[in-house]
N, CA and C atoms as a LAMMPS dump frame, in Angstrom:
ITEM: TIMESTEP
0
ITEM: NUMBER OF ATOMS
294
ITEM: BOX BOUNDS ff ff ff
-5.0000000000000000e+02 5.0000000000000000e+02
-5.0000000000000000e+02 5.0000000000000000e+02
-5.0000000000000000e+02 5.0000000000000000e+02
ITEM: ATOMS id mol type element x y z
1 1 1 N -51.993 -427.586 304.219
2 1 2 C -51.118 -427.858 303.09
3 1 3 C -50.964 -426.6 302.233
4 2 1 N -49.641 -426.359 301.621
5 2 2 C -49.584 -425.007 301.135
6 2 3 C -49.902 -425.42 299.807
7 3 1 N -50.555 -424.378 299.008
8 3 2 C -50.758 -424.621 297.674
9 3 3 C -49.706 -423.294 297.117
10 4 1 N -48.892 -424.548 295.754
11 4 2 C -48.252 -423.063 295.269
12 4 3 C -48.255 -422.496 294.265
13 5 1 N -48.295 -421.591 293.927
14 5 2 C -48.896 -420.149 293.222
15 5 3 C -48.416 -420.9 291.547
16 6 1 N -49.617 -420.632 290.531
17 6 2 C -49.129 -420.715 289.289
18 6 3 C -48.565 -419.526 288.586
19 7 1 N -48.189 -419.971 287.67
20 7 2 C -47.674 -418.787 286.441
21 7 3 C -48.378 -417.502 286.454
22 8 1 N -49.645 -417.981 285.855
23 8 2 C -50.544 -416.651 285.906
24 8 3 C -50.64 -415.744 287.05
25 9 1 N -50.739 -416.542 288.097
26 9 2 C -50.79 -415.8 289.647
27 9 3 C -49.608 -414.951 289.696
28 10 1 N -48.661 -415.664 289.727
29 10 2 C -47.127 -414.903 289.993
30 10 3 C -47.326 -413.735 289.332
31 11 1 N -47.482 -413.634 288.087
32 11 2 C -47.565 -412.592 287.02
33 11 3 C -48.365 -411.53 287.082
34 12 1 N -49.599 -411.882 287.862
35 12 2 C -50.698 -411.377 288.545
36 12 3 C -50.293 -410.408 289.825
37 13 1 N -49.56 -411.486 290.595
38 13 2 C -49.295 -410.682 291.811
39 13 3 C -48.289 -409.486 291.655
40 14 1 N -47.025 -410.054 290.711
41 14 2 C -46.273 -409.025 290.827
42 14 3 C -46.32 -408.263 289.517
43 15 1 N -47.52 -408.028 288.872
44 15 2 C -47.468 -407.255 287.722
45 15 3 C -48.325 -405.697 288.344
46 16 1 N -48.273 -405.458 289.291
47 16 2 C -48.496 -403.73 289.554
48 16 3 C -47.458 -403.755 290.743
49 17 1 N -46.728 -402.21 290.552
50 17 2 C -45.831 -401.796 291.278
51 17 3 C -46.24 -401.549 292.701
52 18 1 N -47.214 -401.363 293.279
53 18 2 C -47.84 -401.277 294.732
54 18 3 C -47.897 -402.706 295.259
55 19 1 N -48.597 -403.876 294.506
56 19 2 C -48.038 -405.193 295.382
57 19 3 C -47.006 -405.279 295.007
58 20 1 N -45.772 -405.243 294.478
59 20 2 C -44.956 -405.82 294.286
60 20 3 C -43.929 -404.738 295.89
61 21 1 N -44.342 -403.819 295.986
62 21 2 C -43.653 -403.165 297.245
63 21 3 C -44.532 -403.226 298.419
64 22 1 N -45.546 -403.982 298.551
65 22 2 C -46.297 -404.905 299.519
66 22 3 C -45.989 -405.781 300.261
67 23 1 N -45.474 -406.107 298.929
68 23 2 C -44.979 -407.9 299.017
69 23 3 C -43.595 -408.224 299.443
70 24 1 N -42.921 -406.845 298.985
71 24 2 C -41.332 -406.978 299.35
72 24 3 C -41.302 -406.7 300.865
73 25 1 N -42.343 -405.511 301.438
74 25 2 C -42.744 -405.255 302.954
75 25 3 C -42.723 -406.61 303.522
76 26 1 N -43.89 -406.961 302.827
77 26 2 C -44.047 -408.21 303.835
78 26 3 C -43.011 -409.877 303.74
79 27 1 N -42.545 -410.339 302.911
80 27 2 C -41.418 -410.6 302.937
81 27 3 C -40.414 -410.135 303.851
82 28 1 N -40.259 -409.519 304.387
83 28 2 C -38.828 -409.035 305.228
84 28 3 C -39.715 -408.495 306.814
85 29 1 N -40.937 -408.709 307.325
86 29 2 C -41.916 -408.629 307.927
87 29 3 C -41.898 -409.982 308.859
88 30 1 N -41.98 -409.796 310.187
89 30 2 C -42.111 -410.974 311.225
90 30 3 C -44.099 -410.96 311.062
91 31 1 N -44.705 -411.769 310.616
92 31 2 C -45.685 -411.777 310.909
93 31 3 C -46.861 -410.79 310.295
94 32 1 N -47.997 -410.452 311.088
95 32 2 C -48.748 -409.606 310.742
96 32 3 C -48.998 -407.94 310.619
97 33 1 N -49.103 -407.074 310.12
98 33 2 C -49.174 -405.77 309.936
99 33 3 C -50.281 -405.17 309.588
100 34 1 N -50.385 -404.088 309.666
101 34 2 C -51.524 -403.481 309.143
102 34 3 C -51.412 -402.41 307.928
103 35 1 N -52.979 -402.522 307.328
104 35 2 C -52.96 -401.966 306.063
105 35 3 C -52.657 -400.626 306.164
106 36 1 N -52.935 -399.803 307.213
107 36 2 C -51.777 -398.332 307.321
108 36 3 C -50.06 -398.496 307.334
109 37 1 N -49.867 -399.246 308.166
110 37 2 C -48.049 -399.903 307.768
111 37 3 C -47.951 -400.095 307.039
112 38 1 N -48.624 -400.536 305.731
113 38 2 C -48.107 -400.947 304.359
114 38 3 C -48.078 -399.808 303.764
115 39 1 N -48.787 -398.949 304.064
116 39 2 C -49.354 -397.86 303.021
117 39 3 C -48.122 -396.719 303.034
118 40 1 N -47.879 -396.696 304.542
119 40 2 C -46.606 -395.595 304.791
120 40 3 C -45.457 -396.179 304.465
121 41 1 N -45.372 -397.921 304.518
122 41 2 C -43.854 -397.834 303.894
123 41 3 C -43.584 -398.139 302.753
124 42 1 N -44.313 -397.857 301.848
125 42 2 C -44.807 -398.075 300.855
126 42 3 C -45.073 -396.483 299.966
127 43 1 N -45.112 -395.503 300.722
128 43 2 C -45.656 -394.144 299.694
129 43 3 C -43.894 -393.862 300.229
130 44 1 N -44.27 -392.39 299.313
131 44 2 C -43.425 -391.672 299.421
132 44 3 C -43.202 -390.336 300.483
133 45 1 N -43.976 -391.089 301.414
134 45 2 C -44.846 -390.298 302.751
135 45 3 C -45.187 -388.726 302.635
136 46 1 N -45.562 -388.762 301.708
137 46 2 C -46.937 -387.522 301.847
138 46 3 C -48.056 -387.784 302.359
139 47 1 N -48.753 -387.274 303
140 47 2 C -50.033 -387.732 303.739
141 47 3 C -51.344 -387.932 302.777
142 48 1 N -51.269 -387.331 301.816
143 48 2 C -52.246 -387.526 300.702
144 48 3 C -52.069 -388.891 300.286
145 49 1 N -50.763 -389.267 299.541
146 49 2 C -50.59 -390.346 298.691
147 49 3 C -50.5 -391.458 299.648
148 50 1 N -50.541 -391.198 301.021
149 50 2 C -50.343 -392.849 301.939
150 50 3 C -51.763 -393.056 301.906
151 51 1 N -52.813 -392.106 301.782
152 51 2 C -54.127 -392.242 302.212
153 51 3 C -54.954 -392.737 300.963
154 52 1 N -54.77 -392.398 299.483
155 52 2 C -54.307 -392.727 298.367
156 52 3 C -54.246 -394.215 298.335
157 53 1 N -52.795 -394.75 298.71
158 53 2 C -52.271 -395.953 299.059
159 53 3 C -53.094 -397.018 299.673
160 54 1 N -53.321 -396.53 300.909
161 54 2 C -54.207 -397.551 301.846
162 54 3 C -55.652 -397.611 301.232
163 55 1 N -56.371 -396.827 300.453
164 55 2 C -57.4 -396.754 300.095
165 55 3 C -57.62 -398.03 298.761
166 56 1 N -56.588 -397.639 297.959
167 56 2 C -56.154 -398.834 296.97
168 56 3 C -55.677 -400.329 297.104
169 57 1 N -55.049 -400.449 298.732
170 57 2 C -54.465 -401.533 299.382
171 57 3 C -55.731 -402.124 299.681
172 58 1 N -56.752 -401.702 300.279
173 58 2 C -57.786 -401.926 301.193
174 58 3 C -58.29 -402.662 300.175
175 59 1 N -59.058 -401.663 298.865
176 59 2 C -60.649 -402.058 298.179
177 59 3 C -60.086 -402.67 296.978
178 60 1 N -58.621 -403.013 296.298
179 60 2 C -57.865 -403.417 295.396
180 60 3 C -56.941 -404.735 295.461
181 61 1 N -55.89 -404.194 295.786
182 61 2 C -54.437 -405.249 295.924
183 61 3 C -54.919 -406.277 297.166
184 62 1 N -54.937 -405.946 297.999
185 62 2 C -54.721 -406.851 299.209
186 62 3 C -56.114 -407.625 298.768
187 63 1 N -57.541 -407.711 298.666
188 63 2 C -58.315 -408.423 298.259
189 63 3 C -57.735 -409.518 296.767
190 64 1 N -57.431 -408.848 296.198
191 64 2 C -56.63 -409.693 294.78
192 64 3 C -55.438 -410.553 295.48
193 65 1 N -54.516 -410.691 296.572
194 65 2 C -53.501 -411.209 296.819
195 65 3 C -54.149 -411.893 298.248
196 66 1 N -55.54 -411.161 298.705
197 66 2 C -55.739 -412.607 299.342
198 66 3 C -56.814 -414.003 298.376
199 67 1 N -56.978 -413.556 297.424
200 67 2 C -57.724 -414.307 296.703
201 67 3 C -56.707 -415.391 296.008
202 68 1 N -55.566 -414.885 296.093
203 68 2 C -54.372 -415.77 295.692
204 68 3 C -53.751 -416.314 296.702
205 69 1 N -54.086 -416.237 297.509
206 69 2 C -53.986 -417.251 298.946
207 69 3 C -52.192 -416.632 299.482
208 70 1 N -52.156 -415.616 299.262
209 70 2 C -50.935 -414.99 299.19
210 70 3 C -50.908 -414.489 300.761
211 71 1 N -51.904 -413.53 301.531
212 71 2 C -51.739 -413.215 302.163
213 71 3 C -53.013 -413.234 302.876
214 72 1 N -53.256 -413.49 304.453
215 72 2 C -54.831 -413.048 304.734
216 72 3 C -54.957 -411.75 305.092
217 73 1 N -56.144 -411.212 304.85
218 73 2 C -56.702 -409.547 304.857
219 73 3 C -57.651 -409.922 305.74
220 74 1 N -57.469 -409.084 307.431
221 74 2 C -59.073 -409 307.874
222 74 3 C -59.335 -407.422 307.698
223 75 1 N -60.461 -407.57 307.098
224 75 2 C -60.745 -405.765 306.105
225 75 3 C -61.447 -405.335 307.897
226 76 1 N -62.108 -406.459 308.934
227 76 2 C -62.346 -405.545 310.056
228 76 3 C -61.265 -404.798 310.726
229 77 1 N -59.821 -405.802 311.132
230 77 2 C -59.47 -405.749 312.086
231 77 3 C -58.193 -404.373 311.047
232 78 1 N -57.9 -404.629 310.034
233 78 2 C -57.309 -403.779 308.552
234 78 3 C -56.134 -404.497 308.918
235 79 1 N -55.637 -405.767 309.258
236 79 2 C -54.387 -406.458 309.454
237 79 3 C -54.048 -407.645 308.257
238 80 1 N -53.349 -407.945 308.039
239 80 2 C -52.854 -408.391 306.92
240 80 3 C -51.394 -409.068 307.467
241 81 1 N -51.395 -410.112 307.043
242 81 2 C -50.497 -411.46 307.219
243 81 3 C -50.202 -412.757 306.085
244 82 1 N -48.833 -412.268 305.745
245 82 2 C -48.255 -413.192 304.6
246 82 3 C -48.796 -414.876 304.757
247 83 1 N -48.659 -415.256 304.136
248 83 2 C -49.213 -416.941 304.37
249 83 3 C -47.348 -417.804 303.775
250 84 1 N -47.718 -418.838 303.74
251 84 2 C -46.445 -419.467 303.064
252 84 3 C -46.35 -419.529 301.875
253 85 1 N -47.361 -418.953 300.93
254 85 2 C -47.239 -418.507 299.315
255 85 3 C -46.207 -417.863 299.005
256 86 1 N -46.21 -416.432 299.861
257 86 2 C -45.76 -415.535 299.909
258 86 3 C -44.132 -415.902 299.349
259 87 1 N -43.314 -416.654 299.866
260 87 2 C -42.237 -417.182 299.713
261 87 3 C -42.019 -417.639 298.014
262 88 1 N -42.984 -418.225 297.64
263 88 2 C -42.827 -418.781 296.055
264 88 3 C -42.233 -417.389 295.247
265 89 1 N -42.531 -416.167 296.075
266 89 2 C -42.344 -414.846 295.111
267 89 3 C -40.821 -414.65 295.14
268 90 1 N -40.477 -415.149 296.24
269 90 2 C -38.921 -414.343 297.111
270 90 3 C -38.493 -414.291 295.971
271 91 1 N -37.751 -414.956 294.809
272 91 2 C -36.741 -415.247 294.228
273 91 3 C -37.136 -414.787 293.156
274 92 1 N -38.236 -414.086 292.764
275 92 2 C -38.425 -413.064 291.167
276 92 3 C -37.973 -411.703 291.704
277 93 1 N -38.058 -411.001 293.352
278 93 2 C -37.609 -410.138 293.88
279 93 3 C -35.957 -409.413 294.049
280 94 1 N -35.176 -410.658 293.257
281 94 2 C -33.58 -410.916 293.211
282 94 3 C -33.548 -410.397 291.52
283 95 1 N -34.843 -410.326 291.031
284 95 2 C -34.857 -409.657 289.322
285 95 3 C -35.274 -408.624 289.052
286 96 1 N -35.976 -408.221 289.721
287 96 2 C -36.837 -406.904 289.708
288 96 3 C -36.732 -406.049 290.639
289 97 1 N -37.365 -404.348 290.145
290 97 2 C -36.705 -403.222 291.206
291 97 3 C -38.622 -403.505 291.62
292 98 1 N -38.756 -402.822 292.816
293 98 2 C -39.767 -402.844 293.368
294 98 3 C -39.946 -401.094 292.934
């Protein structure tokens, strides 16, 4: 059964600019990816700042957005997969620049 995201969460999830261009990734995403794919399409591909990126994705965001049942994180396998939360966001993404 999907549980769906409250106020605070929403506000939560998309109140830093790195999930919120996570989230837009994965949204438009068949399925599962990994936390280096997020990181590169997501920087401004310098090799510093993707490494930067994924480092912050890893030990930060993606733990906070799977705690919101938003997405699952396996920190072994570094893959990451939207859940059906994910969707409650689509339509604040039609208001905001990522």
């Amino acid at each position: 059964m999907k549980r769906e995201l409250n106020t605070d969460e929403i506000f939560e999830a998309l109140g830093h600019r790195q999930r919120r261009r996570v989230l837009d990734v994965l949204l438009n995403c068949d399925g599962a990816t990994t936390v280096s794919e997020l990181a590169k399409k997501t920087s401004s591909k310098t090799d510093r700042q993707v490494d930067r990126i994924e480092t912050g994705l890893h030990h930060s965001h993606l733990p906070r957005l799977e705690g919101m049942g938003i997405v699952e994180f396996d920190r072994d396998d570094g893959t990451v997969e939207p859940t059906a939360a994910v969707a409650d966001l689509e339509p604040f993404f039609e208001l905001i620049d990522c």
